[in-house]
TIFI-307851 format. One record per residue: residue in three letters; residue number from 0; x, y, z of N, C-alpha, C in turn. Coordinates in Angstrom, 1 decimal, padded with zeros to 4 digits, always signed. Example, Ala and Ser with C-alpha at 12.3 -4.5 7.8 and 13.67 -1.06 7.14 Angstrom:
2
['ALA' 0 [+013.2 -005.7 +007.8] [+012.3 -004.5 +007.8] [+013.2 -003.3 +007.8]] ['SER' 1 [+012.8 -002.2 +007.1] [+013.7 -001.1 +007.1] [+012.9 +000.0 +007.9]] 
***
This chain:
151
['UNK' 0 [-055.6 -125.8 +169.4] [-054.5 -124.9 +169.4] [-054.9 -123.5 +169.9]] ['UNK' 1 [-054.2 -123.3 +171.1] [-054.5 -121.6 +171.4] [-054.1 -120.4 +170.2]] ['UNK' 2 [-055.1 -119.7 +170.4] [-055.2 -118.5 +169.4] [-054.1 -117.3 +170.5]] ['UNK' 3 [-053.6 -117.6 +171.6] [-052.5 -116.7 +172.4] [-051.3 -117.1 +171.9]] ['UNK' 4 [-050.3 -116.7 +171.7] [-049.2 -117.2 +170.6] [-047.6 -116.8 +171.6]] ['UNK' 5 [-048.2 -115.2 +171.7] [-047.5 -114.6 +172.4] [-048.0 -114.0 +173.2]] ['UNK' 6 [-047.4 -113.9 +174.9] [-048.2 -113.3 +175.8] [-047.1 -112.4 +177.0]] ['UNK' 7 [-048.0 -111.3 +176.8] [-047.0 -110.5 +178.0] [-047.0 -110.4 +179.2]] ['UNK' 8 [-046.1 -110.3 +180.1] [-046.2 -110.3 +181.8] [-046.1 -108.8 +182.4]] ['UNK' 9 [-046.7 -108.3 +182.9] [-046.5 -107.0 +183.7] [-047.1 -107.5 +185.5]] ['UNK' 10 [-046.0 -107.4 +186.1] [-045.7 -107.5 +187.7] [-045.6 -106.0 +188.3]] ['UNK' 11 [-046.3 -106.3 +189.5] [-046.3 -105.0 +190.7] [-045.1 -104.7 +191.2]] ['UNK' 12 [-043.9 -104.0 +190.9] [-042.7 -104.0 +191.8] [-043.0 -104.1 +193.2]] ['UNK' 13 [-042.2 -104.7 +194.2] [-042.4 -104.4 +195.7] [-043.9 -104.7 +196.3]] ['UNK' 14 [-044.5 -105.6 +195.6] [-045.4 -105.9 +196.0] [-045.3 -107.6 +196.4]] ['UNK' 15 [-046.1 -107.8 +197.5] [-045.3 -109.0 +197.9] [-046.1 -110.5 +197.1]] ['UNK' 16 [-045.4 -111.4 +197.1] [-046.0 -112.8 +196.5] [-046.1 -112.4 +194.8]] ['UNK' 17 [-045.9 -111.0 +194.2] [-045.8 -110.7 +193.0] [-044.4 -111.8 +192.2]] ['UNK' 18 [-043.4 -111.6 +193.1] [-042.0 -112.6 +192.1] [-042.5 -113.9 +191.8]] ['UNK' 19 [-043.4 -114.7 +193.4] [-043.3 -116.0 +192.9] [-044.3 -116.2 +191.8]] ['UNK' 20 [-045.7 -115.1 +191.4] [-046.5 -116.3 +190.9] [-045.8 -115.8 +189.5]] ['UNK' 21 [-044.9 -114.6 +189.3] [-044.3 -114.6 +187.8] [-043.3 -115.7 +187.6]] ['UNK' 22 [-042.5 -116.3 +188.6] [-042.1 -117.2 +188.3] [-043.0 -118.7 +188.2]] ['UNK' 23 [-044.1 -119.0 +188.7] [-045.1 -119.6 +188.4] [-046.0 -119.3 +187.2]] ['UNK' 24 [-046.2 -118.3 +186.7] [-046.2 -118.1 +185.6] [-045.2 -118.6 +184.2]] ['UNK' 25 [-044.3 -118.0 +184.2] [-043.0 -118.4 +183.6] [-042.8 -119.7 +183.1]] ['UNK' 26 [-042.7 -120.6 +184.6] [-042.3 -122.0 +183.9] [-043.6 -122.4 +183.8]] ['UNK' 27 [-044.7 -122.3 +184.1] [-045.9 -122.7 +183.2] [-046.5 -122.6 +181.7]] ['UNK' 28 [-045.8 -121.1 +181.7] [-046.0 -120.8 +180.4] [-045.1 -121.2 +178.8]] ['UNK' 29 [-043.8 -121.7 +179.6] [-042.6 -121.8 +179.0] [-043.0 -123.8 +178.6]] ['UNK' 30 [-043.7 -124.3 +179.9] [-044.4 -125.8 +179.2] [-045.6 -125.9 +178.5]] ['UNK' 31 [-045.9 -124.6 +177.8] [-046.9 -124.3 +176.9] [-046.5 -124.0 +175.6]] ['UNK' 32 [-045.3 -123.7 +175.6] [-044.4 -123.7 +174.5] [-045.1 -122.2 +173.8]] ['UNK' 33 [-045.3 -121.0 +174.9] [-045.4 -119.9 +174.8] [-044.7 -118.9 +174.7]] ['UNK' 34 [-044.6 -117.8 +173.6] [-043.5 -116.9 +173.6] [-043.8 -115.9 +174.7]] ['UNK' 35 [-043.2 -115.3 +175.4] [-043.2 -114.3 +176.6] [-042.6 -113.2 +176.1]] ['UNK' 36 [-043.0 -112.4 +177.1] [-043.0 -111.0 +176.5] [-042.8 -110.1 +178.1]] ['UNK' 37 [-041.7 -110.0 +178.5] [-042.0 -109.3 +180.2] [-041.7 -107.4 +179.4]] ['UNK' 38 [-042.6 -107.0 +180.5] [-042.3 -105.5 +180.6] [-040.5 -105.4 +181.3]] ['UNK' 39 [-040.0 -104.1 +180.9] [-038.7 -103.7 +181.1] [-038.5 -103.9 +182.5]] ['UNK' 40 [-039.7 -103.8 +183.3] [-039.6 -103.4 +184.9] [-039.9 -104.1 +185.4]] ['UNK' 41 [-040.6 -105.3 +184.8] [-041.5 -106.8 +185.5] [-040.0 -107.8 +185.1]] ['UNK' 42 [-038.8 -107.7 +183.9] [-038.3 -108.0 +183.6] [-036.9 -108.3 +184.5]] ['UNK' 43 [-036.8 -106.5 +185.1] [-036.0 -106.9 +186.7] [-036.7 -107.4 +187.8]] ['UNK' 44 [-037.3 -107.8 +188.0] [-037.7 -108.7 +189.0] [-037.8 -109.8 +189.2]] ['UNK' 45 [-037.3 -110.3 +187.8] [-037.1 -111.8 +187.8] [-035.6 -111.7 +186.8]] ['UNK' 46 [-034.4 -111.6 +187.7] [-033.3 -111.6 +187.1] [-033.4 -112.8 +186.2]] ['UNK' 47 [-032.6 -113.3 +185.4] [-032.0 -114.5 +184.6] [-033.1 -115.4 +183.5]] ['UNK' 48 [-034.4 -114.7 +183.3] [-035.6 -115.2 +183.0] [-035.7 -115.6 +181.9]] ['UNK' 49 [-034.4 -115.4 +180.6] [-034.1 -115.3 +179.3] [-035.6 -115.6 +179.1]] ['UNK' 50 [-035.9 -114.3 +178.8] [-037.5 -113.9 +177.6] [-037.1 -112.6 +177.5]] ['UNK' 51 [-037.7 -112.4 +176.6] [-037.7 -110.9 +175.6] [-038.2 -109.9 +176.3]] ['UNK' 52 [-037.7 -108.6 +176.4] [-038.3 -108.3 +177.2] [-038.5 -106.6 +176.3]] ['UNK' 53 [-039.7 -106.0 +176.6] [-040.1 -104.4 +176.0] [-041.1 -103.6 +176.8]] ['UNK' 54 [-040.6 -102.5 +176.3] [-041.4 -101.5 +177.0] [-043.2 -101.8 +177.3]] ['UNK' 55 [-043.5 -101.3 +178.6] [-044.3 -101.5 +178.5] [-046.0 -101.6 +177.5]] ['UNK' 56 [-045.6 -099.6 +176.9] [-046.7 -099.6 +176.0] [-046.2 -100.4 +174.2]] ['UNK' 57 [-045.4 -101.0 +174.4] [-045.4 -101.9 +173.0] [-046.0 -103.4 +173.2]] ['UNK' 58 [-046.5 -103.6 +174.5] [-046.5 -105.0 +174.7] [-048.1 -105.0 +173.7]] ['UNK' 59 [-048.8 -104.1 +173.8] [-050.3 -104.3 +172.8] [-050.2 -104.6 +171.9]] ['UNK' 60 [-049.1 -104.3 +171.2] [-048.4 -104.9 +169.6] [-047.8 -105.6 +169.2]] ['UNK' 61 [-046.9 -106.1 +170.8] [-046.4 -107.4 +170.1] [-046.9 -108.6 +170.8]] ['UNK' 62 [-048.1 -108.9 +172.1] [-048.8 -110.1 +172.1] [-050.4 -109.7 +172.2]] ['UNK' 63 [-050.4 -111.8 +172.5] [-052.1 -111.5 +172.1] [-052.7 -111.3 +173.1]] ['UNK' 64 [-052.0 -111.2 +174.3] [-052.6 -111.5 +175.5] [-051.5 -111.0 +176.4]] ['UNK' 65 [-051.9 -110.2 +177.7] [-051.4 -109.4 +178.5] [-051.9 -109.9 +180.0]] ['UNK' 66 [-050.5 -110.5 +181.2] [-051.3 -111.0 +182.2] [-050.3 -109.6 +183.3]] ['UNK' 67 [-051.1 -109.4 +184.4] [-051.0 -108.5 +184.9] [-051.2 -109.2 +186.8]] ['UNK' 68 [-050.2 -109.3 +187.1] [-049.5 -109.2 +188.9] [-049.6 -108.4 +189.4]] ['UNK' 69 [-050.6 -108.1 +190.2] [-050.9 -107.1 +191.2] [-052.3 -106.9 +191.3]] ['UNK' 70 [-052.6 -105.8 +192.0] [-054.2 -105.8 +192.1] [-054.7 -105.2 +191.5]] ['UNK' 71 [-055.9 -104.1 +191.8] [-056.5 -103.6 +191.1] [-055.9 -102.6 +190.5]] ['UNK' 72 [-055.3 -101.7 +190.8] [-054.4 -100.7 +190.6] [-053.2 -101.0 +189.4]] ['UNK' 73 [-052.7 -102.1 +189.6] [-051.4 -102.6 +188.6] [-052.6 -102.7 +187.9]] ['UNK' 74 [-053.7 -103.2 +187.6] [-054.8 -103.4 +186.4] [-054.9 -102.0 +185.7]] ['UNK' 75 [-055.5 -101.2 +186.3] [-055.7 -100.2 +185.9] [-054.4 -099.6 +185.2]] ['UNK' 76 [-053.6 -099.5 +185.7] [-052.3 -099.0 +185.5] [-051.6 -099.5 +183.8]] ['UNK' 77 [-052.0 -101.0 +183.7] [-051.7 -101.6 +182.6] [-052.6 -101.1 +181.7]] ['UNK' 78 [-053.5 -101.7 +181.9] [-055.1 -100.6 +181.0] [-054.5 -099.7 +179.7]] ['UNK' 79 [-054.0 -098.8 +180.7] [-053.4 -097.0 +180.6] [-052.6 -097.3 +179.5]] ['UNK' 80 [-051.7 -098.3 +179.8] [-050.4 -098.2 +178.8] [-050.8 -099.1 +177.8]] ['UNK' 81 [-051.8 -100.1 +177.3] [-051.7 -101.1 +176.8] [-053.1 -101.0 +175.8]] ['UNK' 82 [-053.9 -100.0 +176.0] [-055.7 -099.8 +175.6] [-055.4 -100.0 +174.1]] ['UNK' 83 [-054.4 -098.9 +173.5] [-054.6 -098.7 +171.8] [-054.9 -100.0 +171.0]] ['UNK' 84 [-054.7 -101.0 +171.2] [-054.9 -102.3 +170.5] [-056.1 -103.3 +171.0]] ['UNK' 85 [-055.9 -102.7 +172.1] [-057.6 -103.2 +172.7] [-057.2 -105.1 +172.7]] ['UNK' 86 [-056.0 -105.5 +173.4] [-055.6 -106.5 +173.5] [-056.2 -107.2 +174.7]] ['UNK' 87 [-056.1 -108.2 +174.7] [-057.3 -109.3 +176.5] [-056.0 -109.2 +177.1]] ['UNK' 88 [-056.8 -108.5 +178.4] [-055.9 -108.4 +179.5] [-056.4 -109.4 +181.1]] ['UNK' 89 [-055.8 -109.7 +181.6] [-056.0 -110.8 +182.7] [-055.4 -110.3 +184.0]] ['UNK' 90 [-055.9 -110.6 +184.8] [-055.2 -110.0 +185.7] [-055.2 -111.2 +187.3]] ['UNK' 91 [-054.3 -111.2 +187.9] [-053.7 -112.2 +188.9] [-053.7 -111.2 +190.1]] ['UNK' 92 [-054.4 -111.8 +191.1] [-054.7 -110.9 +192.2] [-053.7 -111.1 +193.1]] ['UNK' 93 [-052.9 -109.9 +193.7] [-051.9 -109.8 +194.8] [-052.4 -108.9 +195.4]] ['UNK' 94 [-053.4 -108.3 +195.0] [-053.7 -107.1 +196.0] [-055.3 -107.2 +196.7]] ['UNK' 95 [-056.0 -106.4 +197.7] [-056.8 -107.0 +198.5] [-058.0 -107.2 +197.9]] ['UNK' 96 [-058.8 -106.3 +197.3] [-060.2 -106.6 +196.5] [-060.3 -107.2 +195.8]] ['UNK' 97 [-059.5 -107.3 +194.3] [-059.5 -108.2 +193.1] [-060.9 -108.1 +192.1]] ['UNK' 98 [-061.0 -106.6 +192.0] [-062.2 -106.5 +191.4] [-061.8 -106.5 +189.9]] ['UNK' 99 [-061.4 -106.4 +189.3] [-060.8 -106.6 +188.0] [-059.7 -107.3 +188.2]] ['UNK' 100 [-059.2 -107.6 +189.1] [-057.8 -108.8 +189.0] [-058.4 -110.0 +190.0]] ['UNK' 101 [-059.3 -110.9 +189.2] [-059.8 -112.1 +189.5] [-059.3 -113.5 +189.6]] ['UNK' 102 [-058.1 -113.8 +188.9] [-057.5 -114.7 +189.3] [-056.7 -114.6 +190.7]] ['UNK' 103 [-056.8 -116.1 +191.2] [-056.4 -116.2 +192.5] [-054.8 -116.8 +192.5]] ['UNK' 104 [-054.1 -116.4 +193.2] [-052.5 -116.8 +192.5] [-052.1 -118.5 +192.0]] ['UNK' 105 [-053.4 -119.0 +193.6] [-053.4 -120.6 +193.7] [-053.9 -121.2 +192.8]] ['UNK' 106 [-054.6 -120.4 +191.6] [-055.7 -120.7 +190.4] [-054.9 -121.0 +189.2]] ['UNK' 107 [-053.4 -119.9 +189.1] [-052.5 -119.4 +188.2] [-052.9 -120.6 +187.2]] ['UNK' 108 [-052.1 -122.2 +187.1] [-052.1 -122.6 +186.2] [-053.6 -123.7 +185.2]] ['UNK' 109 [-054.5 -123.2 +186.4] [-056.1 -123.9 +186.1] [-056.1 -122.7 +185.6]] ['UNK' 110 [-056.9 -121.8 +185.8] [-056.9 -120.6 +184.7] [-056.3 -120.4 +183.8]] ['UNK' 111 [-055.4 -120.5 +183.7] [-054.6 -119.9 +182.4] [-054.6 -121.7 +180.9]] ['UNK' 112 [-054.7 -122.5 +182.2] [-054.9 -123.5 +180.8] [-056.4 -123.4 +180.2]] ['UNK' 113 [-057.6 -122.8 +180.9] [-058.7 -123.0 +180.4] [-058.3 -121.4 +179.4]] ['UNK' 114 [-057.4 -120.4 +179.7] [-057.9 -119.4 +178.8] [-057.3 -120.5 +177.5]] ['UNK' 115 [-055.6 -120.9 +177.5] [-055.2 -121.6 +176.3] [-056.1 -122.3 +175.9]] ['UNK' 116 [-056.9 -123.1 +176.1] [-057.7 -124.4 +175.6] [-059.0 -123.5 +175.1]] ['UNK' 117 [-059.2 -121.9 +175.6] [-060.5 -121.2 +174.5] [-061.5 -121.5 +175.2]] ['UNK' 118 [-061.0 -122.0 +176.6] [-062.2 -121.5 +177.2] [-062.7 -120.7 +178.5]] ['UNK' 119 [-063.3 -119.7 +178.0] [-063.6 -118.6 +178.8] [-064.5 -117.3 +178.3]] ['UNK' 120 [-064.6 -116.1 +178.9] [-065.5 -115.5 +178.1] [-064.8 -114.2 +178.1]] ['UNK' 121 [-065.0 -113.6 +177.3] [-064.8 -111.6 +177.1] [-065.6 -110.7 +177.7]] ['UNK' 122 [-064.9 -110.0 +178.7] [-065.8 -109.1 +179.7] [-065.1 -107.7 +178.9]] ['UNK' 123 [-065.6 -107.0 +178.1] [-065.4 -105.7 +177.7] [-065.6 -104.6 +178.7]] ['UNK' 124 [-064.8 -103.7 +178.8] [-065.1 -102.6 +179.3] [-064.4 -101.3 +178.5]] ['UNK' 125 [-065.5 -100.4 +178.7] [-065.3 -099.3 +177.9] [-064.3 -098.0 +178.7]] ['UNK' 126 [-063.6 -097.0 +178.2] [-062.0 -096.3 +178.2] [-063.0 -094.9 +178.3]] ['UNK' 127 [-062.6 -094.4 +179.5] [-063.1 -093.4 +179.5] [-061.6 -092.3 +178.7]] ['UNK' 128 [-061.9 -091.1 +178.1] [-060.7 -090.2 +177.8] [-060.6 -089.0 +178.3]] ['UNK' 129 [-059.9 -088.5 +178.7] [-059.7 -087.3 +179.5] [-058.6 -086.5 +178.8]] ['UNK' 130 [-058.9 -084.9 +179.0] [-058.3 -083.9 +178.0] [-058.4 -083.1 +179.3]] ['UNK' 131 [-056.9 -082.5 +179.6] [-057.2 -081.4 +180.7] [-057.0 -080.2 +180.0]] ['UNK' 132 [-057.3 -079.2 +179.8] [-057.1 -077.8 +179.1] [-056.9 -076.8 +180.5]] ['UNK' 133 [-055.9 -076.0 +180.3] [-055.6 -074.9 +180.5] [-055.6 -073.4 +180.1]] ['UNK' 134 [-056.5 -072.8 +180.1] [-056.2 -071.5 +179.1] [-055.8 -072.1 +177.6]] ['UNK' 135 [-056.5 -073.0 +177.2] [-057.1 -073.3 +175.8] [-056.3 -074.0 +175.6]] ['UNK' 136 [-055.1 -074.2 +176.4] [-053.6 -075.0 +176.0] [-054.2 -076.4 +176.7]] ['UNK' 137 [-053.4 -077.7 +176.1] [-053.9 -079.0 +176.4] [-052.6 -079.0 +177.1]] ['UNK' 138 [-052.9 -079.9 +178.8] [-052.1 -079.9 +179.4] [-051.8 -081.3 +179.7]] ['UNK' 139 [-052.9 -082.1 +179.4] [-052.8 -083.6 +179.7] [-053.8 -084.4 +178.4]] ['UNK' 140 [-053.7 -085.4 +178.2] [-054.4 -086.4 +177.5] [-053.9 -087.9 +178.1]] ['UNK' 141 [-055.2 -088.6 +178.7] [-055.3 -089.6 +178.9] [-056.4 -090.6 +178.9]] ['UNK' 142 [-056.4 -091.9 +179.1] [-057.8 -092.6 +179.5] [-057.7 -093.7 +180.7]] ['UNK' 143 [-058.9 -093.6 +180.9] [-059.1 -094.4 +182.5] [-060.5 -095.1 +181.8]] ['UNK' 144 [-060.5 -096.2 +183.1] [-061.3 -097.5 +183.1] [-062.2 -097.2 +183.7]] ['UNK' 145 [-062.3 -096.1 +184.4] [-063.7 -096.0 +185.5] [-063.9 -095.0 +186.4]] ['UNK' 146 [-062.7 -094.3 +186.1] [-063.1 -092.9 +186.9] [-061.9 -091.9 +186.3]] ['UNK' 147 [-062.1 -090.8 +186.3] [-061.6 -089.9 +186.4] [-061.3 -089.1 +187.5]] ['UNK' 148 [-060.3 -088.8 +188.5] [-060.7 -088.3 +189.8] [-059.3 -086.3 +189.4]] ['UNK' 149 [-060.0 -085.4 +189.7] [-059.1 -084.3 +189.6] [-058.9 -083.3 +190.6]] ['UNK' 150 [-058.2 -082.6 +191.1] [-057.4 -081.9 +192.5] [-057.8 -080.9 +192.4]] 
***
C-alpha cells in the first residue's frame, strides 16, 4: 500500500507537451485510485478534470506528494511555494536540462508506479532564505534552492 494517499499536480502554463503528460498523469493516477489535488492554474489547463483543485501554497498541507510539469524553473518555482512542510516533490521534465526535473514524460507511468510501490530514494536538498533590508525596513523575505541572484 502506497504511503502517497494524496498527490498534487502543478503544470508550466504555455509550455508545450505540459497538457498532455497532465492528462497522462491524471488518468494514471485516477487507476491508482489516487486522490488529486491540481493547483488553481494547472487546474485551467485541463478544463473538465473533476479533481479538487487549491491554491498553490496549500498544496504542502493537503498532499503527500507534489508532481511538477515543467523544467527546471517550474521546479524551482514550486519549491518556493510548497517548502514549509517539506513535502517530496517530483518533477517531469518539459523543459531542456532536467536537472532537478528528472523524469522523462515517456517514463510518466514506470516512474510513478515505482514511487507508489516505495520504491525509490530521497534526494534532500537544503532552502537557502533570503531577507532583503532597506534602511533597516524588510523589503522582501524568501527562499531559494540554489542561488540567490540580486540587481
Amino acid at each position: 500500500m502506497s504511503q502517497f494517499k494524496k498527490i498534487g499536480l502543478i503544470g508550466r502554463p504555455g509550455h508545450a507537451g505540459v497538457v498532455d503528460s497532465l492528462h497522462r498523469l491524471l488518468t494514471f493516477l485516477k487507476s491508482r485510485d489516487v486522490d488529486i489535488i491540481l493547483d488553481d492554474g494547472t487546474g485551467k489547463l485541463v478544463p473538465d478534470h473533476g479533481q479538487q483543485v487549491a491554491s498553490r501554497e496549500s498544496l504542502s498541507r493537503l498532499c503527500d506528494l507534489v508532481v511538477v510539469v515543467g523544467g527546471d524553473g517550474s521546479m524551482l518555482n514550486a519549491a518556493q511555494s510548497i517548502a514549509s512542510e517539506n513535502v517530496p516533490v517530483i518533477g517531469i521534465n518539459r523543459g531542456r536540462l532536467g536537472f532537478l526535473t528528472d523524469v522523462l514524460p515517456e517514463e510518466i507511468e514506470l516512474r510513478l508506479s515505482q514511487v507508489l510501490a516505495g520504491e525509490y530514494s530521497v534526494e534532500s536538498r537544503s532552502l537557502l532564505q533570503l531577507e532583503l533590508l532597506q534602511d533597516g525596513e524588510r523589503r522582501h523575505l524568501g527562499c531559494a534552492l540554489n542561488d540567490v541572484v540580486l540587481h
